[in-house]
C-alpha angles and dihedrals in degrees: 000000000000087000091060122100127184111221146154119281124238118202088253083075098055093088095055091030086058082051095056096053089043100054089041094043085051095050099040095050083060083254101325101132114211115251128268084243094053083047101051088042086056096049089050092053088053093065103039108111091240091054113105115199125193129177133199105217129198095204101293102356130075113231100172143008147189141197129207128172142151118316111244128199113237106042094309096311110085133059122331108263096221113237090016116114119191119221100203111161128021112166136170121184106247093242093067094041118137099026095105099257088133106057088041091059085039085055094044093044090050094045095054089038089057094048090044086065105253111136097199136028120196121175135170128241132185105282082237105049101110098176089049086049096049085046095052100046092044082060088054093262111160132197121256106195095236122110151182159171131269117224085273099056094264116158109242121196114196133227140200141198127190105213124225 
């Protein structure tokens, strides 16, 4: 993993970036790959001015990323809540799992955030994704007791960080 840097994506990374959640997506829903819909949704996100877009990068390839942008009220789609950033993509491609990548792209997201002025992230995981529940506690993620369904049924359990 000391190959690995944590920068900001360009839009010349998307594109690798959308293959990195694919491919993860893919693995870690034990080979359900995610829909076209769920893909070009992701894409568009990419390029809106609020989107933030790091990428973990092993010399020239792009092993994770994450996206982060302004927290919204109603599910994403109604006003900004100020002070309020949204995590709402972190991926590693499974061949690189348990490195630590993770955890390097969680650290960067909260520490721009920071500086960007939010005072809080949240974010939502699969209800049975252990390793995403042990990365975000260790970076002081709680639990808030709400919870949801992705676009497949599965269960979502949200967290929440207050950042210093």
């Amino acid at each position: 993993m000391d190959s690995v840097i944590v920068r900001p994506g360009l839009r010349a990374d998307f594109d690798a970036a959308v293959r990195v959640w694919l491919a993860a997506s893919t693995a870690r829903s034990g080979g359900g790959a995610p829909s076209p819909e769920r893909e070009t949704q992701i894409r568009a996100n990419l390029g809106k001015p609020d989107t933030l877009l790091l990428v973990a990068a092993d010399v020239d390839t792009i092993v994770g990323m994450a996206v982060a942008r302004q927290g919204r009220s109603k599910g994403g789609t109604g006003p900004p809540i100020p002070g309020l950033c949204f995590i709402s993509l972190v991926y590693v491609l499974r061949s690189r799992w348990g490195e630590g990548i993770g955890g390097k792209l969680v650290d960067a997201l909260l520490i721009t955030a920071q500086s960007g002025g939010y005072d809080r992230a949240h974010l939502w995981t699969r209800a049975d994704n252990l390793r995403a529940h042990r990365l975000y506690q260790g970076r002081g993620f709680h639990r808030t007791g709400h919870l949801n369904a992705n676009d497949r049924g599965v269960p979502n359990v949200q967290y929440e960080r207050i950042l210093n």
